[in-house]
N, C-alpha and C positions, 0 to 999 in steps of 0.2 A: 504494500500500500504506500504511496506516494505521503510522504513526512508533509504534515500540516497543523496547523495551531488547533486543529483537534485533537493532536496528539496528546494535548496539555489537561484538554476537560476531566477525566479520572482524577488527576490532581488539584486541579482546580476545585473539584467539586467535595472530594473526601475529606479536606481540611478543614473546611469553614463546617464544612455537616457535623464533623465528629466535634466541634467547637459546642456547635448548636446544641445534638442532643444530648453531649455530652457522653457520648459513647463512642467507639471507633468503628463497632462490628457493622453499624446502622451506615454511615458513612462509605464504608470500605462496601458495601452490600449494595447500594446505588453507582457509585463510581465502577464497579465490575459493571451493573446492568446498562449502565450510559457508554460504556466500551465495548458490551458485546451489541449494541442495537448502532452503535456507529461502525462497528464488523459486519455484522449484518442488519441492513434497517426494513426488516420484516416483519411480521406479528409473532409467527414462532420462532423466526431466524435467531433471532437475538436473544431470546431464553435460549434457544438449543445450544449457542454457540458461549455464554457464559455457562452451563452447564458441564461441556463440553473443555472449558478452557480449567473448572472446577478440578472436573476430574482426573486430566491430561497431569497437571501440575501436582495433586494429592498421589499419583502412581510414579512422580519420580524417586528413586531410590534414598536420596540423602534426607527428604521430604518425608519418606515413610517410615524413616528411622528416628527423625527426630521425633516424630508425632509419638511413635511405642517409646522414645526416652522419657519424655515429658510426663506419659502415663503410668508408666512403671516406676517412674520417679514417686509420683505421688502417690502410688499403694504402696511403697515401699513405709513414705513416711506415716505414713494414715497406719497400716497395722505396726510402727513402731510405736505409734502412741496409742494403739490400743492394749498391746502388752505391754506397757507403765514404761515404756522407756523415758518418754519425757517428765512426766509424772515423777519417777526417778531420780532424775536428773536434779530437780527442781527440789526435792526432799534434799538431796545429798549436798544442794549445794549450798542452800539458805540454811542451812545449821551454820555453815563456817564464817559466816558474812557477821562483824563486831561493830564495824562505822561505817558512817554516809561515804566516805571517801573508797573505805575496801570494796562498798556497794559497787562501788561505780566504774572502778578498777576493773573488777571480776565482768560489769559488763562488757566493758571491752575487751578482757582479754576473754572471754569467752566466744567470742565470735572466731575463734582459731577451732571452734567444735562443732559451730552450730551456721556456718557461713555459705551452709548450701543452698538456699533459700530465705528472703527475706521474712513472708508471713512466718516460715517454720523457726526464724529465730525470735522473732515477735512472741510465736504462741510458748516457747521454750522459756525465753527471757522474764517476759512480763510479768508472768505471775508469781516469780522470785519476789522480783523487787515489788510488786505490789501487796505480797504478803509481807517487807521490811519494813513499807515506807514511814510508818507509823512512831515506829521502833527508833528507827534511825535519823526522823525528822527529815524526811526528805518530800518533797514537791511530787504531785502526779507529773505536771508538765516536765521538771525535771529527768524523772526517768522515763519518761514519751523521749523527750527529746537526746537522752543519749541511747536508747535502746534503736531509735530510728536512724540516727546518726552514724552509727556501725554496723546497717541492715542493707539496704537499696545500693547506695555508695562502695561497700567496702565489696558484695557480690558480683557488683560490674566491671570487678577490677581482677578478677580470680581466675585463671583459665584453665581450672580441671573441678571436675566433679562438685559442678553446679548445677542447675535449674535452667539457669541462665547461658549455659555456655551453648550449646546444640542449639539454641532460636538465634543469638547473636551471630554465630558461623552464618547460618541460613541467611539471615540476613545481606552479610555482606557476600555472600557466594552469590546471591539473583542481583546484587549489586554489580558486582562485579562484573559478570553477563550480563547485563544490561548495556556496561558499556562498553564491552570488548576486550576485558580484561584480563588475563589466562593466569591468574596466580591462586594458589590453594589459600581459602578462605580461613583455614584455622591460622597460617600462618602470617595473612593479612591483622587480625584479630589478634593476634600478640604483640604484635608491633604496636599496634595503636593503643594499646592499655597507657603507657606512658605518657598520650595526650587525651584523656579523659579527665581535662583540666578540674570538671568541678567536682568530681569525687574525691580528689586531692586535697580543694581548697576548705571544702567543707568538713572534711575529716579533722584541716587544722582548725578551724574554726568550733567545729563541735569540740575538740581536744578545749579550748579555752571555757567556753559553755560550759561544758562538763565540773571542770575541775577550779572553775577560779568565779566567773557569773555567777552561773545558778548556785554554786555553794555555799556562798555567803549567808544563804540563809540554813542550811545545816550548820555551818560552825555557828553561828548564832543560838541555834535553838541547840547545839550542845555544849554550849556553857553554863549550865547548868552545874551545880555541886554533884561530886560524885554521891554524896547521902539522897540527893533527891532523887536521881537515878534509879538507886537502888531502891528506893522505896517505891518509885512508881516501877518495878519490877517485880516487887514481892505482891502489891496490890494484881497485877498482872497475874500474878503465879496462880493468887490466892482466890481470882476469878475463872481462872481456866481452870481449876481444880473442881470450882463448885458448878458450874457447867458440865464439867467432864460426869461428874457423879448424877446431874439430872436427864442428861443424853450420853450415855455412854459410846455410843456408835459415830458420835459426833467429832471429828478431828479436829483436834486444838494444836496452836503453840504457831499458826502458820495461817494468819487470820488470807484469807482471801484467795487461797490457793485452790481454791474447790468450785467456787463462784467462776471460775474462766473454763466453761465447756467446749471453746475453743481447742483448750492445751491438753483436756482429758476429761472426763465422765466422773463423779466420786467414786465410783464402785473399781475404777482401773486400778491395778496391782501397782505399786514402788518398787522399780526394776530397773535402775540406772544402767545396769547394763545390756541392757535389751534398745538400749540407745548409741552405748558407745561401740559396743558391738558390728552392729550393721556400718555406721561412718566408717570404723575403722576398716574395713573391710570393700568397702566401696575406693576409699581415700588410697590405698596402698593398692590394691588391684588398678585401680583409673593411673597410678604411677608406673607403676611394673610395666603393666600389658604396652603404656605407651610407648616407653622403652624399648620393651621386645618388638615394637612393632618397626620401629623406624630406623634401631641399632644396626642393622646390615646397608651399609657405606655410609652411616653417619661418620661424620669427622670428630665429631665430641659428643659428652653424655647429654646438652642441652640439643645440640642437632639432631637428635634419635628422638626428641621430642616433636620437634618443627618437625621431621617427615612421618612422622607419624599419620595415620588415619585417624584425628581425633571422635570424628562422630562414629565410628564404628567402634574404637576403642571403650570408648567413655559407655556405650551401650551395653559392649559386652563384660565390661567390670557390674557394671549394674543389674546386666540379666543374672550376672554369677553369687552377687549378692543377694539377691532376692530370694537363689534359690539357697544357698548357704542360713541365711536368715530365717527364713521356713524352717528350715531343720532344727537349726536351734531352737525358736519359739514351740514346737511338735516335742523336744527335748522335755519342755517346759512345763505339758501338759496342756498346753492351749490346743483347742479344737482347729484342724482343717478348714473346718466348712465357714468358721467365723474368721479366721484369717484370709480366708479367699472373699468373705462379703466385705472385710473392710478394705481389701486392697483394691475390690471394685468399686466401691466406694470413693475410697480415695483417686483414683484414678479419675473417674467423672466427675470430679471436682474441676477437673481440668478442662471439660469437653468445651468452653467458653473461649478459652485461650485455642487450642487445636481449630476451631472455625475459624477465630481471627486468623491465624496463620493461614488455613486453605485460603480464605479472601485477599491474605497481600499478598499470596505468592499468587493468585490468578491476577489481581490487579495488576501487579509486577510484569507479570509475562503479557496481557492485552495491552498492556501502556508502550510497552516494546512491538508489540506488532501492527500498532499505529503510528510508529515512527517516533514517540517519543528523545530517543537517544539522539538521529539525523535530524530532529528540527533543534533540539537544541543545539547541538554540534552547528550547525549553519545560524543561527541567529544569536548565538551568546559568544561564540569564542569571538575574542579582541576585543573586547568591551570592559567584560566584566574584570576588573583587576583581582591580581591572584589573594592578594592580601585583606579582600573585603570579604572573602567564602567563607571560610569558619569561622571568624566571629557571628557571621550574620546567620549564618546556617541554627549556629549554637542559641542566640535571641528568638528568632522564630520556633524552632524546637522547644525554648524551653517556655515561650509563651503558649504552644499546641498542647503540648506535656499538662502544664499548670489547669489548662480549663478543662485537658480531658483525664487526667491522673492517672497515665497510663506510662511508662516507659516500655514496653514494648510495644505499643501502639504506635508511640512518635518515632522509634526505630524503625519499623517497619515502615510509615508514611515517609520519611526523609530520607533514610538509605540511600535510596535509587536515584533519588533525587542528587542529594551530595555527591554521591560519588560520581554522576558524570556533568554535574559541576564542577569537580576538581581536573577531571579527563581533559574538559575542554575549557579551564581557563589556565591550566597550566598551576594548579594548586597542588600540595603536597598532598598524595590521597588519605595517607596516614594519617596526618591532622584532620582532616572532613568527618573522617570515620571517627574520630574521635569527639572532635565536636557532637556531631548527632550523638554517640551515647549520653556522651555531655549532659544534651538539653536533657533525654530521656529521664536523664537521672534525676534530676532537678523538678520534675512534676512526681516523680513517686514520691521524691523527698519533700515538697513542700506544698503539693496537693492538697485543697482537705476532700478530692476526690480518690485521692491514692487510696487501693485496697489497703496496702500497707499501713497507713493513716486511720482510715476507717479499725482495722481488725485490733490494732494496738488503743483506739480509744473507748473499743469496746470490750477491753480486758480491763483496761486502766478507770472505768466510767469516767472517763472523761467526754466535756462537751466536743465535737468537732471541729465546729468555726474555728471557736474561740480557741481553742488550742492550736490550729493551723497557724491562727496569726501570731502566737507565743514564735513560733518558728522561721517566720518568714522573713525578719531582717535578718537573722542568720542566713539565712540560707540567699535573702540579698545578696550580701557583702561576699559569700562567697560565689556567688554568679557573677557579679562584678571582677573579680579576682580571676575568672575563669575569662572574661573579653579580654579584660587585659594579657593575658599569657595565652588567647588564641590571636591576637592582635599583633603581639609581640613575635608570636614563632611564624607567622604569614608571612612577615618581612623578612624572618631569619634561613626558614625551608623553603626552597622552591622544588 
């Protein structure tokens, strides 16, 4: 088909849509039908041929694997938290927490365990520190805002045995074919971790938040006399005790742990390692296999990583865990039939995300076979200066991110876009690819539509808005910090 400014409508129309309803799937779901009726403008042509372009693109190999990662991912974690691993975890680890500051400590460095998913360090973390906070005079927003702060950000930055890793490949591999590109996507995707400027900036930023801001009012409220301490301890004691005697069945010593059905059911078993277990097992297999896979003419132990086949890799560490993990929890005494309903369970958890994916990968591919790539290539290249693409790429992303609270939504809408704006202005691709995660990251984080947002303020009862806005000069000042250092390396990479 002859490249024309219709090539641009999909685009045109998917951004402001998914603004509007505040959704992407609704968006991406008209943009595919305005592209297959401009493919064919007939009455059934154009459903058959979005139909058509649906399935074409769900039957590619890398496409079909990511989809089984994604869902296997999430029955893996759904029956972890059904045999108490998290539950567990969560027991074992709010015993050893004494001050506001160890609180907070332990959040971050717990994300070295729990960094495979941001909801799933959400539902893990939250309910720690929301059964301390009391104890240890700490803020709701406070712990929102460091437990978010090392969730969305610190994920997008990780490139093995994530959530996140196999959608971000995808992405920039229909990127990358889109615009002519022939380079392996996993290996595109490492590079660019070191220009996801506002992951960075926000991580310093929340470091300061964390430990110096918001605490000011824990040291405050623990100066306190050590006698009055102790005595609002014993009064403590001496209520949990008389509670305990008139509901015995009742769990005390860990107010609010039970209240987040989110992270587990009351009736789930305390089995910390029915958690550490399965990670660890995923974490060391997702390392090894990568290894064996790419070691024969790797130059060095990091080159056998880059040739590696990460999406196949990362799949079959994960199918091997799954089945390893069965056996242990059947070790256990847990029933078959309930392990297999919660892993389906959790798997359709996902089926939301897996459609969005089938609509940008069909969007992706119609927006290419109406020319998309060739009208830009003929009306942008020598214009656009190379040094205005990712900062600007990164503004707009992170203003589509913020109204739809999506970061893979805004990845998947700008990808394709970026990256053959960098093709044809002569921009470093690396940096584009960065940017768009960028902005991506920047609407999960500072959203008050972000699931991640949502799911942690309804652990935490905290209100939405209002807590969004407790977040948002933060998370300014470090979107600010991110123009300036995509602003700065524009000039610097060509």
């Amino acid at each position: 088909m002859e490249p024309s400014w219709k090539a641009l409508l999909p685009f045109l129309v998917v951004i402001p849509l998914s603004i509007w309803t505040r959704q992407v799937i609704p968006g991406l779901f008209v943009a595919l039908l305005l592209g297959s009726y401009l493919t064919e403008p007939t009455l059934l042509g154009g459903l058959k041929t979005m139909l058509s372009y649906l399935v074409h693109n769900l039957m590619q190999t890398n496409n079909i694997r990511i989809i089984i990662f994604l869902y296997v991912f999430a029955g893996l974690i759904s029956i972890v938290k059904y045999t108490g691993g998290i539950k567990g975890f969560v027991h074992l680890v709010s015993k050893k927490i004494k001050t506001a500051r160890s609180a907070l400590l332990l959040t971050w460095i717990s994300t070295m365990v729990t960094f495979s998913d941001p909801d799933f360090r959400i539902v893990t973390v939250a309910p720690i520190m929301k059964a301390l906070k009391k104890r240890l005079h700490l803020s709701s927003q406070q712990i929102g805002f460091t437990i978010e702060v090392t969730s969305n950000p610190v994920v997008a930055l990780i490139p093995l045995a994530t959530a996140f890793v196999g959608y971000m490949v995808s992405v920039i591999d229909k990127a990358l074919k889109t615009a002519g590109i022939h380079e392996k996507a996993y290996t595109v995707y490492v590079k660019s971790i070191p220009f996801n400027f506002f992951s960075f900036t926000i991580l310093l930023v929340g470091l300061y938040y964390s430990f110096f801001k918001y605490s000011k009012k824990a040291r405050a409220g623990s100066m306190q006399s050590e006698w009055n301490i102790r005595k609002q301890n014993r009064a403590v004691m001496v209520e949990a005790a008389s509670e305990a005697l008139e509901s015995p069945n009742k769990q005390q010593g860990e107010e609010g742990l039970e209240s987040c059905p989110e992270a587990f059911e009351q009736e789930t078993p305390v089995k910390p390692w029915n958690l550490i277990v399965p990670l660890s097992f995923v974490l060391v297999l997702t390392l090894f296999l990568s290894w064996w896979d790419g070691h024969q003419g790797a130059t060095s132990f990091f080159d056998a990583f880059l040739r590696s086949d990460a999406l196949g890799v990362m799949l079959e560490a994960l199918m091997i865990t799954v089945i390893l993990a069965v056996v242990y929890f059947l070790l256990q005494k847990f029933k078959l039939a309930d392990l297999l309903t919660h892993f389906v369970k959790g798997g359709n958890e996902l089926m939301s995300v897996i459609l969005m994916l089938a609509l940008i990968w069909a969007v992706s591919a119609i927006s290419e076979d109406l020319g998309f790539s060739a009208y830009i290539t003929d009306h942008v290249k020598g214009w656009i200066p190379h040094y205005f693409v990712a900062p600007a790429l990164f503004l707009l992303g992170a203003l589509i991110s913020y109204f739809i609270g999506s970061s893979w939504g805004t990845w998947g809408l700008l990808m394709p876009l970026g990256v053959t704006l960098a093709q044809e202005s002569g921009t470093n691709i690396l940096l584009v690819i960065g940017a768009v995660f960028a902005s991506g990251t920047f609407g999960a984080f500072a959203s008050p539509l972000s699931d991640n947002t949502v799911t942690l303020c309804t652990i935490l009862d905290l209100p939405v808005i209002e807590y969004a806005r407790t977040k948002l000069l933060p998370s300014l000042i470090a979107a600010g910090l991110a123009v300036v250092l995509f602003s700065v390396m524009s000039f610097v990479m060509r």
